[in-house]
mmCIF file of the N, C-alpha and C atoms, coordinates in Angstrom:
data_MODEL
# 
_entry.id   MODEL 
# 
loop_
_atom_site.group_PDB 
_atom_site.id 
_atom_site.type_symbol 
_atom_site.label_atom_id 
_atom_site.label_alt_id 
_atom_site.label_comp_id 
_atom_site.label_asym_id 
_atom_site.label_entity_id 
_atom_site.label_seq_id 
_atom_site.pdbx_PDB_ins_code 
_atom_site.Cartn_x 
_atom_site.Cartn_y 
_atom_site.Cartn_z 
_atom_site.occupancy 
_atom_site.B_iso_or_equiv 
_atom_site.pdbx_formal_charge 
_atom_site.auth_seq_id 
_atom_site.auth_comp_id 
_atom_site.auth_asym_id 
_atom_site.auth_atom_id 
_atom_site.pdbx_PDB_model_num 
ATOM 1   N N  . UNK A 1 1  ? 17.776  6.575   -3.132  1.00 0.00 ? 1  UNK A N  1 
ATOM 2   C CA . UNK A 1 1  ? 18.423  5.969   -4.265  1.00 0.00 ? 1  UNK A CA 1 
ATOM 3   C C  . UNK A 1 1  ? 17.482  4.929   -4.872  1.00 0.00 ? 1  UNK A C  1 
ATOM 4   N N  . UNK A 1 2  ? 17.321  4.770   -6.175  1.00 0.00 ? 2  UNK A N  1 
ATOM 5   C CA . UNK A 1 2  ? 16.292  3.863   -6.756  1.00 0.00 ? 2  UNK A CA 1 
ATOM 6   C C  . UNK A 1 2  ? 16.678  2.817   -7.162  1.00 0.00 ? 2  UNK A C  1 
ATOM 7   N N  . UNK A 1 3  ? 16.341  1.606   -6.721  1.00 0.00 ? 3  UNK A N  1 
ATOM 8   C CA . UNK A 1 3  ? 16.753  0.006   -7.056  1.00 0.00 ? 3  UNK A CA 1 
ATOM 9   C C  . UNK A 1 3  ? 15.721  -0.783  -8.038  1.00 0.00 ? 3  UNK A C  1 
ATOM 10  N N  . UNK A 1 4  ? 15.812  -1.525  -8.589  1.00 0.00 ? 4  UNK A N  1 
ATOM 11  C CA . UNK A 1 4  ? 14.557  -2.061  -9.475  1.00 0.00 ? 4  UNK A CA 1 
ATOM 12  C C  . UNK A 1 4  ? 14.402  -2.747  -8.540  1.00 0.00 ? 4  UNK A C  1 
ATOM 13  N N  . UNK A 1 5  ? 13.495  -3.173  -8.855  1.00 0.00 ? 5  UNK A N  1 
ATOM 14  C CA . UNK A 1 5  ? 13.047  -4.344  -8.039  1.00 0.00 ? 5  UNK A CA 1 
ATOM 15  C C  . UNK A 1 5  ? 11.455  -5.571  -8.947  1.00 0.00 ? 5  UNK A C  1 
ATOM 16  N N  . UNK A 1 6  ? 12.045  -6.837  -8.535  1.00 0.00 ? 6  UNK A N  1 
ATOM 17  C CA . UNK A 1 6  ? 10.933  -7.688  -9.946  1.00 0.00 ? 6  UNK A CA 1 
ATOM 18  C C  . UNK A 1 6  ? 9.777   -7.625  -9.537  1.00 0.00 ? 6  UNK A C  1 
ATOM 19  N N  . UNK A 1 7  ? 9.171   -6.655  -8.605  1.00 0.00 ? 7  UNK A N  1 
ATOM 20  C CA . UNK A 1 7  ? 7.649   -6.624  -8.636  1.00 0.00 ? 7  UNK A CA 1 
ATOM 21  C C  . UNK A 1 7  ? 7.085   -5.751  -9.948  1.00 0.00 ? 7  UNK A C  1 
ATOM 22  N N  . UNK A 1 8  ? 7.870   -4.541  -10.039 1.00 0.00 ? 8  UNK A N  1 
ATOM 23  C CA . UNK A 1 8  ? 7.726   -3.482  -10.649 1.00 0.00 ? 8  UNK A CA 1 
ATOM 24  C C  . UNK A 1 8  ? 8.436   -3.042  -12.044 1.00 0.00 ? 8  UNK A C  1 
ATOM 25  N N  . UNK A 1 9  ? 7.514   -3.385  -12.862 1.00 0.00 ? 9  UNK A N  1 
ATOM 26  C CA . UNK A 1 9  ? 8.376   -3.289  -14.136 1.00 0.00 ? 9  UNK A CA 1 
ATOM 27  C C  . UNK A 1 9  ? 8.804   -1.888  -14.498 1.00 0.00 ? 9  UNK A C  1 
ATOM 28  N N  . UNK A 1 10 ? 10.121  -1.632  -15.323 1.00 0.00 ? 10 UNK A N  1 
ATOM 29  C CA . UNK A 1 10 ? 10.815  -0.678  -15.620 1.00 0.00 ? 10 UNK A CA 1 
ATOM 30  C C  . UNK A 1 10 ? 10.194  -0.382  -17.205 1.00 0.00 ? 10 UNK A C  1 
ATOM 31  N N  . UNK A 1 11 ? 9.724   0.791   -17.055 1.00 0.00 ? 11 UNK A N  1 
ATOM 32  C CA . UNK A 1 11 ? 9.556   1.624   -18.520 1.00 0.00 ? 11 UNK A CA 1 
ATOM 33  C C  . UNK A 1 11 ? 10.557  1.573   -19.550 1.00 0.00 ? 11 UNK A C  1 
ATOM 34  N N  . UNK A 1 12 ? 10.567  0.925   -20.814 1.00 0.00 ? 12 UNK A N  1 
ATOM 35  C CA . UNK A 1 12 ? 11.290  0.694   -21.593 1.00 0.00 ? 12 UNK A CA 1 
ATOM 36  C C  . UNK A 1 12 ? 11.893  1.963   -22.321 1.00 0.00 ? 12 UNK A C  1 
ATOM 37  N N  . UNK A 1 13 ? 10.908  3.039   -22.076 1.00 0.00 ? 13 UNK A N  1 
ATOM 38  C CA . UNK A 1 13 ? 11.718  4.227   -22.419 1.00 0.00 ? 13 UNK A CA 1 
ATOM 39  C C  . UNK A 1 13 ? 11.712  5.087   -21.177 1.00 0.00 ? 13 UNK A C  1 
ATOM 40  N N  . UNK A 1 14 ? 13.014  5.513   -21.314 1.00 0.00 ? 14 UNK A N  1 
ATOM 41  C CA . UNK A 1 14 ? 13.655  6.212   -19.866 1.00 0.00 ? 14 UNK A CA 1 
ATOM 42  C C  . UNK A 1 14 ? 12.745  7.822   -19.969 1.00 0.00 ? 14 UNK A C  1 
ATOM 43  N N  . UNK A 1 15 ? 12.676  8.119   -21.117 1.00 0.00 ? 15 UNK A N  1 
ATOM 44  C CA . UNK A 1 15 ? 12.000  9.454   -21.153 1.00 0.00 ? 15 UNK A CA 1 
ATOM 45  C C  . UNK A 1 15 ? 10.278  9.922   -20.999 1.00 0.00 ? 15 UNK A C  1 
ATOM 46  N N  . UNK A 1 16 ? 9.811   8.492   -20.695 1.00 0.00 ? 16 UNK A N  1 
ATOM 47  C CA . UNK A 1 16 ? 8.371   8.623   -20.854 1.00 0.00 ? 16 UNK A CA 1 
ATOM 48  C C  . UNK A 1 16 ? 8.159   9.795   -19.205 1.00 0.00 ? 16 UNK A C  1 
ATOM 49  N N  . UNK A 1 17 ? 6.984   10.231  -19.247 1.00 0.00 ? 17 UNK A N  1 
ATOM 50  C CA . UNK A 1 17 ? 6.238   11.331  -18.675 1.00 0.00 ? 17 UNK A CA 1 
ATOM 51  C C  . UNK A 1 17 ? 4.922   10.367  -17.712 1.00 0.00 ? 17 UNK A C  1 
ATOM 52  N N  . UNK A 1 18 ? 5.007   10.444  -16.649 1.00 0.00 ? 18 UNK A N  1 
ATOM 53  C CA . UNK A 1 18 ? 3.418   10.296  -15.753 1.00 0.00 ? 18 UNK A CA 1 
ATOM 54  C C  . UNK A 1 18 ? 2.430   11.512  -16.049 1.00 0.00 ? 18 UNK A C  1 
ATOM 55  N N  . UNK A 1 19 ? 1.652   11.069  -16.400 1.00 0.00 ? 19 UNK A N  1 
ATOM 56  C CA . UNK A 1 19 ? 0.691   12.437  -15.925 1.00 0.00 ? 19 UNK A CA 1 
ATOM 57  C C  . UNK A 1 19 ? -0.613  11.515  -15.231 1.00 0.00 ? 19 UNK A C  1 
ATOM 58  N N  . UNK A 1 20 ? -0.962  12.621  -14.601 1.00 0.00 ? 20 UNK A N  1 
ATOM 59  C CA . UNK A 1 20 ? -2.308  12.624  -14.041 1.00 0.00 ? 20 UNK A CA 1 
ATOM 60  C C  . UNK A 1 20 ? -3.209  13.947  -13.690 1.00 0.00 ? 20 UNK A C  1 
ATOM 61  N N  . UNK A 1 21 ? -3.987  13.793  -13.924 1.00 0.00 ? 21 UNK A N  1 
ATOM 62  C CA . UNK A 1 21 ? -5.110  15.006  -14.456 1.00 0.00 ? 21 UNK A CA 1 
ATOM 63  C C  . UNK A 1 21 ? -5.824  15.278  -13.100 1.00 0.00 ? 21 UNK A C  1 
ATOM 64  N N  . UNK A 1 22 ? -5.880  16.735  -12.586 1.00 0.00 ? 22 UNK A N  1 
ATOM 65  C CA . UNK A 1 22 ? -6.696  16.812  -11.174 1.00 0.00 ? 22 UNK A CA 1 
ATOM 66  C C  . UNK A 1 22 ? -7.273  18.153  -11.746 1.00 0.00 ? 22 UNK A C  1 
ATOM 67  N N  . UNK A 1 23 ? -8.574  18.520  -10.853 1.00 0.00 ? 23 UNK A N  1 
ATOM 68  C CA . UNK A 1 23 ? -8.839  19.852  -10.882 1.00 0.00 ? 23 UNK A CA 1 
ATOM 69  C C  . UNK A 1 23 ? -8.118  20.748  -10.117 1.00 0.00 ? 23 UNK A C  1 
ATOM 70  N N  . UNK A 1 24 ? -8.039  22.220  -10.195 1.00 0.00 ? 24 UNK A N  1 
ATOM 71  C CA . UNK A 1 24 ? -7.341  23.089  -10.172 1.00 0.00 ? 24 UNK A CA 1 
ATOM 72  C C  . UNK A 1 24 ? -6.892  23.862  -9.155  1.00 0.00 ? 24 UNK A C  1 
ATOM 73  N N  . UNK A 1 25 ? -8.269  23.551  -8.012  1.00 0.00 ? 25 UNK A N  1 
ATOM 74  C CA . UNK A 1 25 ? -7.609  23.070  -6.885  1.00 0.00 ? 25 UNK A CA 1 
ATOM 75  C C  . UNK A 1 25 ? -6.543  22.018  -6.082  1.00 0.00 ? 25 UNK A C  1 
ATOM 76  N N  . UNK A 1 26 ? -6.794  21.142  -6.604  1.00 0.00 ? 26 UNK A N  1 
ATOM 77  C CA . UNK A 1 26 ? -5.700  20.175  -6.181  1.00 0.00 ? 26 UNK A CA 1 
ATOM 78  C C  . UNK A 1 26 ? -4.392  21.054  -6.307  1.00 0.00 ? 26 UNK A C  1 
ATOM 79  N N  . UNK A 1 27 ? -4.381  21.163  -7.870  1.00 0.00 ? 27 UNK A N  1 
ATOM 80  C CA . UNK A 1 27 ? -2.919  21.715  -8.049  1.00 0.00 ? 27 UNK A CA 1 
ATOM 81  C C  . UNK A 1 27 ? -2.554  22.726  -7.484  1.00 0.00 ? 27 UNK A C  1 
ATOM 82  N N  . UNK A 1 28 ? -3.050  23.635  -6.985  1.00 0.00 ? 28 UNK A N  1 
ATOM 83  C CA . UNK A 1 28 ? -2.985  24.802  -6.112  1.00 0.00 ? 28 UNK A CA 1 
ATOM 84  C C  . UNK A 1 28 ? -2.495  24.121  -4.664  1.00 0.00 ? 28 UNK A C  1 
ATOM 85  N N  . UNK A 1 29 ? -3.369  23.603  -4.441  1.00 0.00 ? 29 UNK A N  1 
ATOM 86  C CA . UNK A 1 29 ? -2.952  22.860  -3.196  1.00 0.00 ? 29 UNK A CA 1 
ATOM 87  C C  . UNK A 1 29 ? -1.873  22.523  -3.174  1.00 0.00 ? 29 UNK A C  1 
ATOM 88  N N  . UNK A 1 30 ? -1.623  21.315  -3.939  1.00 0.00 ? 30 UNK A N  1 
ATOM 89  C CA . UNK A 1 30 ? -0.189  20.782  -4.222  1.00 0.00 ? 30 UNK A CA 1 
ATOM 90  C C  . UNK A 1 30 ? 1.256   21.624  -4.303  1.00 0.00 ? 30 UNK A C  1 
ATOM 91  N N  . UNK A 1 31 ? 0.622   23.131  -5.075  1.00 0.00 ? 31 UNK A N  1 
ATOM 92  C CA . UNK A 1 31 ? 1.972   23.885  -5.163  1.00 0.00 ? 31 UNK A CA 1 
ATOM 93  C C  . UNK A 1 31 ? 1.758   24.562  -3.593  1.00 0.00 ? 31 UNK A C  1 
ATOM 94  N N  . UNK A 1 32 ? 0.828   24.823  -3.419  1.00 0.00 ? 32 UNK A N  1 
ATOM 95  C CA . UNK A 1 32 ? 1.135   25.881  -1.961  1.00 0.00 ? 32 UNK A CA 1 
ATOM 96  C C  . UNK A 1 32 ? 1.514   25.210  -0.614  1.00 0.00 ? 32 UNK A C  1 
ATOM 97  N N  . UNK A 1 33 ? 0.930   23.958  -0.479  1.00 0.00 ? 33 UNK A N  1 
ATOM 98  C CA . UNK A 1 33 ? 1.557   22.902  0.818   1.00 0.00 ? 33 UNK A CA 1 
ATOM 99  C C  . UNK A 1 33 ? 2.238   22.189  0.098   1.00 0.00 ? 33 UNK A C  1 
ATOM 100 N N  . UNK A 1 34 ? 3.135   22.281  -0.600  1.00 0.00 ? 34 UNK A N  1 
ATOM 101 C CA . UNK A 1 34 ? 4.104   21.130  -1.045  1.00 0.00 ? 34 UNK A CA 1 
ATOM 102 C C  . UNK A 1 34 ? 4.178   19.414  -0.809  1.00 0.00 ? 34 UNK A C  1 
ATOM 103 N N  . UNK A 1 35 ? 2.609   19.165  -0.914  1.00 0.00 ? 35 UNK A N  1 
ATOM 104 C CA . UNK A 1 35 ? 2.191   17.893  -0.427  1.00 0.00 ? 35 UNK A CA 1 
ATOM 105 C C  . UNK A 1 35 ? 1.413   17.176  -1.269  1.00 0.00 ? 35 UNK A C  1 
ATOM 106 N N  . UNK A 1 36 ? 0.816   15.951  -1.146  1.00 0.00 ? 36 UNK A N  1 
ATOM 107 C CA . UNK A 1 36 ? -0.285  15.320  -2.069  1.00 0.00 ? 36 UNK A CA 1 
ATOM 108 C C  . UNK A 1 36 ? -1.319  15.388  -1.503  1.00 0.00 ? 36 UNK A C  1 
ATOM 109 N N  . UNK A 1 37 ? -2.817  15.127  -1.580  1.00 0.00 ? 37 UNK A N  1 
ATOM 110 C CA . UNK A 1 37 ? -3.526  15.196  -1.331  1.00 0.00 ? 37 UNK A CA 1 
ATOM 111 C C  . UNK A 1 37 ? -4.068  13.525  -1.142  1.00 0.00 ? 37 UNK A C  1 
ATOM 112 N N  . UNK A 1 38 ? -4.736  12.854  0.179   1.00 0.00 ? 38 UNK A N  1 
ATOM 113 C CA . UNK A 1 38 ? -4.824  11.675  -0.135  1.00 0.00 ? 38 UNK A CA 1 
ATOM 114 C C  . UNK A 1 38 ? -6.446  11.295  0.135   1.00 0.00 ? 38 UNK A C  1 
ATOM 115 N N  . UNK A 1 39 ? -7.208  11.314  -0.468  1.00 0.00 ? 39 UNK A N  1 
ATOM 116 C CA . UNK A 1 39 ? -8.664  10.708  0.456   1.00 0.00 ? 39 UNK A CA 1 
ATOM 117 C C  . UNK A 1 39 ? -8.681  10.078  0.909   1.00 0.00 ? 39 UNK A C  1 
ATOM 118 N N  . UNK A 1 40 ? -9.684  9.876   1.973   1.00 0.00 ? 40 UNK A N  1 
ATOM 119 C CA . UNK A 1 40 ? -9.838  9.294   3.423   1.00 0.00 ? 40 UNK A CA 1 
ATOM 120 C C  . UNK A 1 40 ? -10.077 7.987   2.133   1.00 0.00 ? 40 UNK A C  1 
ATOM 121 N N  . UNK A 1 41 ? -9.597  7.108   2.719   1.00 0.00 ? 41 UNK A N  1 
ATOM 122 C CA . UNK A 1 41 ? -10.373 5.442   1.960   1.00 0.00 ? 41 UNK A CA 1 
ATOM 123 C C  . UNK A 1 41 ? -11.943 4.907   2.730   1.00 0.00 ? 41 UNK A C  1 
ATOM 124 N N  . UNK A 1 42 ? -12.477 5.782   3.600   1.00 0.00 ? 42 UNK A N  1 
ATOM 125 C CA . UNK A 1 42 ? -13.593 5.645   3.477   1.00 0.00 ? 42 UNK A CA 1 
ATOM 126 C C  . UNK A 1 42 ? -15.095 6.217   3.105   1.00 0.00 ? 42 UNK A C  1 
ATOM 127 N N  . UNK A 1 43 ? -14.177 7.363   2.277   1.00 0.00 ? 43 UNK A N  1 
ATOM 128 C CA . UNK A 1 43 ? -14.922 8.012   1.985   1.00 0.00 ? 43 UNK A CA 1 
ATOM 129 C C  . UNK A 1 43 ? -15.063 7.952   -0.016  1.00 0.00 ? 43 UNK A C  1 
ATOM 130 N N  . UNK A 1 44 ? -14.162 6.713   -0.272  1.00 0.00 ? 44 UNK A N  1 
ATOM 131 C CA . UNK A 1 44 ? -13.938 6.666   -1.432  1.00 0.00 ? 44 UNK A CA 1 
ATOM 132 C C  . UNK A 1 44 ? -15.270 5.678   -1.949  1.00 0.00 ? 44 UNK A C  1 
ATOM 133 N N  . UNK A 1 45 ? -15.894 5.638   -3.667  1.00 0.00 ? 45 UNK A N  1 
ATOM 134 C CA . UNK A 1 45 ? -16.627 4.977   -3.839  1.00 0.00 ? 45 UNK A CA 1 
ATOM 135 C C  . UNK A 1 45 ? -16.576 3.333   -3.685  1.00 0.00 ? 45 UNK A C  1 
ATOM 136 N N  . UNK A 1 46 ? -15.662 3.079   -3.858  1.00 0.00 ? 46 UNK A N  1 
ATOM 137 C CA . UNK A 1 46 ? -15.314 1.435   -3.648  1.00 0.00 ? 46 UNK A CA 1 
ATOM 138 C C  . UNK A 1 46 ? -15.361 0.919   -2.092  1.00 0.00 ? 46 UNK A C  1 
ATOM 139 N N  . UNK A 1 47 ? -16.349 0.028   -1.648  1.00 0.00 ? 47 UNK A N  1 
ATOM 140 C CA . UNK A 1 47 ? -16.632 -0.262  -0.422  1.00 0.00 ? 47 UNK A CA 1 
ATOM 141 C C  . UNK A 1 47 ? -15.472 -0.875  0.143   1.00 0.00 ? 47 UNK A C  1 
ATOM 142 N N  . UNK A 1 48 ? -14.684 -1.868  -0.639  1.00 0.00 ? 48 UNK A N  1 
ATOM 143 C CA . UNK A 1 48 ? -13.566 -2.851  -0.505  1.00 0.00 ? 48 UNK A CA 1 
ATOM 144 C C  . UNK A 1 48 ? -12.646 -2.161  -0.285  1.00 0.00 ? 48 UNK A C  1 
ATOM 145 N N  . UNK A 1 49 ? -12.139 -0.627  -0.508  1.00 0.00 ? 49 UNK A N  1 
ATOM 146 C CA . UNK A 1 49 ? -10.725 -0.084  -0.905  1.00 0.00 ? 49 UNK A CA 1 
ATOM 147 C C  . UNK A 1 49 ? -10.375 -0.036  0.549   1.00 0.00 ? 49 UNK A C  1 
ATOM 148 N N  . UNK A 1 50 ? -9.091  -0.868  0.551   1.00 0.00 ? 50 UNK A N  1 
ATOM 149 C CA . UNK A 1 50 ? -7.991  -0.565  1.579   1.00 0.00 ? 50 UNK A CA 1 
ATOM 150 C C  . UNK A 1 50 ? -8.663  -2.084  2.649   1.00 0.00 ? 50 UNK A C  1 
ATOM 151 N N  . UNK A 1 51 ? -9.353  -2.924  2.072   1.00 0.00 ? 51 UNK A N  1 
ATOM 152 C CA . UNK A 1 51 ? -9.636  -3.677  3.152   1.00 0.00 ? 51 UNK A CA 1 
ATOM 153 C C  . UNK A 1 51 ? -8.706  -5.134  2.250   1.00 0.00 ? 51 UNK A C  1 
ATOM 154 N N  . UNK A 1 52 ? -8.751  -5.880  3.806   1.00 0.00 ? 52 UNK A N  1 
ATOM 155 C CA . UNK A 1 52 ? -7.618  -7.012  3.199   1.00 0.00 ? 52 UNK A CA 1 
ATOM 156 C C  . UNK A 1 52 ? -8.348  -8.481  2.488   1.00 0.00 ? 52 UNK A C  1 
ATOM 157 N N  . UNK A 1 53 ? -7.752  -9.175  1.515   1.00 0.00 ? 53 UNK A N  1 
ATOM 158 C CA . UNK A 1 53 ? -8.829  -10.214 1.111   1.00 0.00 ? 53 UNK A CA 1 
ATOM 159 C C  . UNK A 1 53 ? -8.908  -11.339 2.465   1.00 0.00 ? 53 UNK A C  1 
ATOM 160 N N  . UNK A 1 54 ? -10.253 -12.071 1.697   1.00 0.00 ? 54 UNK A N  1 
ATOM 161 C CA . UNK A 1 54 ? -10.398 -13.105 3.104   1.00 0.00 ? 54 UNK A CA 1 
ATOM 162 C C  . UNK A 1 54 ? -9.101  -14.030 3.383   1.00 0.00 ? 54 UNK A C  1 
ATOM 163 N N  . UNK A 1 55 ? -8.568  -14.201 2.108   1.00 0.00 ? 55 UNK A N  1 
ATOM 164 C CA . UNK A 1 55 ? -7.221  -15.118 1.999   1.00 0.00 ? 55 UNK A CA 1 
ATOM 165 C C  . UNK A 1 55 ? -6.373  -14.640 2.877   1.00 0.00 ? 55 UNK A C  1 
ATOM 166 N N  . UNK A 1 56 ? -6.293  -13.280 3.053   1.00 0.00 ? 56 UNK A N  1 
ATOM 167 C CA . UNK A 1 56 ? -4.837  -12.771 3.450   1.00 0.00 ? 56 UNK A CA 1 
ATOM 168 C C  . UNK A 1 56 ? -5.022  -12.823 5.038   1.00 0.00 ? 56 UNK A C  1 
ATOM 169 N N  . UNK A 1 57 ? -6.753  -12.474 5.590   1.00 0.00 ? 57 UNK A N  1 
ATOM 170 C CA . UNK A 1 57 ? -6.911  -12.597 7.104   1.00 0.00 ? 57 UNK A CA 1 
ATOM 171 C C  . UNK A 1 57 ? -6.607  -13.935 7.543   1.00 0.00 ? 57 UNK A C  1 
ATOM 172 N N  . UNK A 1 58 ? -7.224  -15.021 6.814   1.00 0.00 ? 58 UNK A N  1 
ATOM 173 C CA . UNK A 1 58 ? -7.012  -16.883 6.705   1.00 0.00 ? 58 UNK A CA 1 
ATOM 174 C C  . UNK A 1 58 ? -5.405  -16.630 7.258   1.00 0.00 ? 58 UNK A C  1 
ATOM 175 N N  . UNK A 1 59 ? -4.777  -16.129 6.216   1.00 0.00 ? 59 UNK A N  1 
ATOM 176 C CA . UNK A 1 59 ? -3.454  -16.543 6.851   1.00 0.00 ? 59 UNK A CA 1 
ATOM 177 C C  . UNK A 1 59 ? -2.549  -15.889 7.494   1.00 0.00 ? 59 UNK A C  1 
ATOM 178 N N  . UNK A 1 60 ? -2.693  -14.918 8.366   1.00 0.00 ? 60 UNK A N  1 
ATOM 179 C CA . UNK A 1 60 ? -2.450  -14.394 9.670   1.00 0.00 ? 60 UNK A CA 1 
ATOM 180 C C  . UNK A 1 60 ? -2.730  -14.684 10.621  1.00 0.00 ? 60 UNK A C  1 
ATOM 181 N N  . UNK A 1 61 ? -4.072  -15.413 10.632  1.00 0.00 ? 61 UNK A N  1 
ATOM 182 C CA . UNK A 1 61 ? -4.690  -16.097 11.565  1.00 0.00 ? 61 UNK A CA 1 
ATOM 183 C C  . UNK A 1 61 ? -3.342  -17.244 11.832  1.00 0.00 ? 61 UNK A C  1 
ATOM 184 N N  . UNK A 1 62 ? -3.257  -17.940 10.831  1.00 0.00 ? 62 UNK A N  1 
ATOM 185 C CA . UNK A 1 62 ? -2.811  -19.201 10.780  1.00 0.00 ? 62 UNK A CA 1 
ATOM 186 C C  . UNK A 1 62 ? -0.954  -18.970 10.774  1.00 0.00 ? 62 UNK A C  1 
ATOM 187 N N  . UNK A 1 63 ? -0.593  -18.360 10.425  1.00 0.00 ? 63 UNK A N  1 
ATOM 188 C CA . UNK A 1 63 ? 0.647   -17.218 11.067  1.00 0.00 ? 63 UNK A CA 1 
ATOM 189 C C  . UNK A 1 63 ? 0.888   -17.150 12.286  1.00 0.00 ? 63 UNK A C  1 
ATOM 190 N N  . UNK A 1 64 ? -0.495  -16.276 13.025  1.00 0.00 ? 64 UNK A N  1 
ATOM 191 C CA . UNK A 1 64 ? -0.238  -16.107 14.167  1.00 0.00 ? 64 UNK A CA 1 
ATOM 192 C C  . UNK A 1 64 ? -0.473  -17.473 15.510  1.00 0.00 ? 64 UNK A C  1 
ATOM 193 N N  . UNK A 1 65 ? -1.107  -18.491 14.775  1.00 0.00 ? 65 UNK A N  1 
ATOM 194 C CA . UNK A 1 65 ? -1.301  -19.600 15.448  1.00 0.00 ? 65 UNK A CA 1 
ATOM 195 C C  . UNK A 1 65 ? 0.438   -20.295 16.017  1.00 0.00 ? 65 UNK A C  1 
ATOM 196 N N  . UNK A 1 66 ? 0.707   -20.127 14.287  1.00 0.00 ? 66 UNK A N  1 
ATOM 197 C CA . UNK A 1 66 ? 2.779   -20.941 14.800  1.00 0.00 ? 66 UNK A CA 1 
ATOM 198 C C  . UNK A 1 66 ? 3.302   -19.970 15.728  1.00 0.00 ? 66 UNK A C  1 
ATOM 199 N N  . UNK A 1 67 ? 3.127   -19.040 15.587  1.00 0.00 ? 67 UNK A N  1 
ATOM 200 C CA . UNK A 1 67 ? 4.154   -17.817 16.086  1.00 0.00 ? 67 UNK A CA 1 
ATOM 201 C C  . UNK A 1 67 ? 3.381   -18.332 17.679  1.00 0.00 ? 67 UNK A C  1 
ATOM 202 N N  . UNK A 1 68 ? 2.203   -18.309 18.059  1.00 0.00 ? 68 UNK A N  1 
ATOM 203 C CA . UNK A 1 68 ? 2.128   -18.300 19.229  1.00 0.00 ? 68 UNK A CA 1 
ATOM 204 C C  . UNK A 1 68 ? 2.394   -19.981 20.255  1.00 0.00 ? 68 UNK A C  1 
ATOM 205 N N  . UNK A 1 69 ? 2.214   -20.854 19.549  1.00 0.00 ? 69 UNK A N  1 
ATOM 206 C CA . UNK A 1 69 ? 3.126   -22.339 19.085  1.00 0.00 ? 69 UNK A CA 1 
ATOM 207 C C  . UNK A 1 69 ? 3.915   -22.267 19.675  1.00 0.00 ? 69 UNK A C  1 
ATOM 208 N N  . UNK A 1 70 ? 5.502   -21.524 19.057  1.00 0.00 ? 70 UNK A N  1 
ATOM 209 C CA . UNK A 1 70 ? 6.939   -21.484 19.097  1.00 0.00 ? 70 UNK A CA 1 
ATOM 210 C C  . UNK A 1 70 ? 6.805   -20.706 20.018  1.00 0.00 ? 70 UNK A C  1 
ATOM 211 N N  . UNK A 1 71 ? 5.969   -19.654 20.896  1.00 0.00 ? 71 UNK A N  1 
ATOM 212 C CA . UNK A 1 71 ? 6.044   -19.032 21.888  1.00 0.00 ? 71 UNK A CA 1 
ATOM 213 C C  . UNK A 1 71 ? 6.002   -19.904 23.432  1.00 0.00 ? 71 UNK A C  1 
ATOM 214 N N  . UNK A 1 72 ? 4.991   -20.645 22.780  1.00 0.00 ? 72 UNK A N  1 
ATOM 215 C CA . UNK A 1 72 ? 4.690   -21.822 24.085  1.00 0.00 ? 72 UNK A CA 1 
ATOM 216 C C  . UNK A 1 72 ? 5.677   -22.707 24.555  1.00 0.00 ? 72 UNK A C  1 
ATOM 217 N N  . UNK A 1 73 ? 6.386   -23.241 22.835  1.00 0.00 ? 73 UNK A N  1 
ATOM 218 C CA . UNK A 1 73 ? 7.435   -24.410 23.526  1.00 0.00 ? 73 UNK A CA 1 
ATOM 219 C C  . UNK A 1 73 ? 8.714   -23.796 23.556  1.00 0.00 ? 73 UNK A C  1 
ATOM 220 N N  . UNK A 1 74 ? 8.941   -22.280 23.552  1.00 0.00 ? 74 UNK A N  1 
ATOM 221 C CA . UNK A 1 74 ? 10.182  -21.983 23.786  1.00 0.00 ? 74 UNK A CA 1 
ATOM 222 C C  . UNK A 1 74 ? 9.977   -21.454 25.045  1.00 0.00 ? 74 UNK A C  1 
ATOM 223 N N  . UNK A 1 75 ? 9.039   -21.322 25.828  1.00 0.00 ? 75 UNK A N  1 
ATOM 224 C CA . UNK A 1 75 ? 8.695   -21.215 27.382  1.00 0.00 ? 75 UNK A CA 1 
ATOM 225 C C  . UNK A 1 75 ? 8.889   -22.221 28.251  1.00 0.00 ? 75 UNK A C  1 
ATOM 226 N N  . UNK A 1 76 ? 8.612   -23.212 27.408  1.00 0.00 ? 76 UNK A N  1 
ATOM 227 C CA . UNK A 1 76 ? 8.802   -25.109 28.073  1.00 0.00 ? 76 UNK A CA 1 
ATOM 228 C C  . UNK A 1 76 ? 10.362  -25.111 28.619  1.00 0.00 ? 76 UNK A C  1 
ATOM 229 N N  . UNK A 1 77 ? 11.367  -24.406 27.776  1.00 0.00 ? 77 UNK A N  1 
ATOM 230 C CA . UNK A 1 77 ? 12.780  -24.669 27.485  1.00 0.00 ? 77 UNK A CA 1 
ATOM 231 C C  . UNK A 1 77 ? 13.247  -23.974 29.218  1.00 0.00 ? 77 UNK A C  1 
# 
């Protein structure tokens, strides 16, 4: 069932069309395994694709610092 949601803006016209353009294999593919096709992300040209920014490791780190924190002094208890 589809919910909006405010990350993702809603197309102002309900009738608009996606397309996306593949060669002719793909689409073959697509109709005969009833699937998508996904490339490996390391085999893609962008060195960065699928890796996380430095910001986001910073704060997992620092995430996982409280979490292990509240692990310690709820052991104290």
């Amino acid at each position: 069932m589809y919910k909006d949601h405010p990350a993702f803006r809603k197309p102002t016209d309900s009738n608009i069309s996606l397309w996306r353009y593949q060669d002719m294999a793909r689409l073959v593919s697509l109709l005969e395994y009833k699937s998508l096709y996904f490339c490996r992300s390391d085999l893609l040209p962008d060195k960065f694709e699928g890796s996380l920014p430095k910001g986001n490791i910073q704060h997992r780190r620092e995430v996982s610092m409280k979490l292990m924190q509240n692990v310690d002094s709820f052991r104290e208890f």
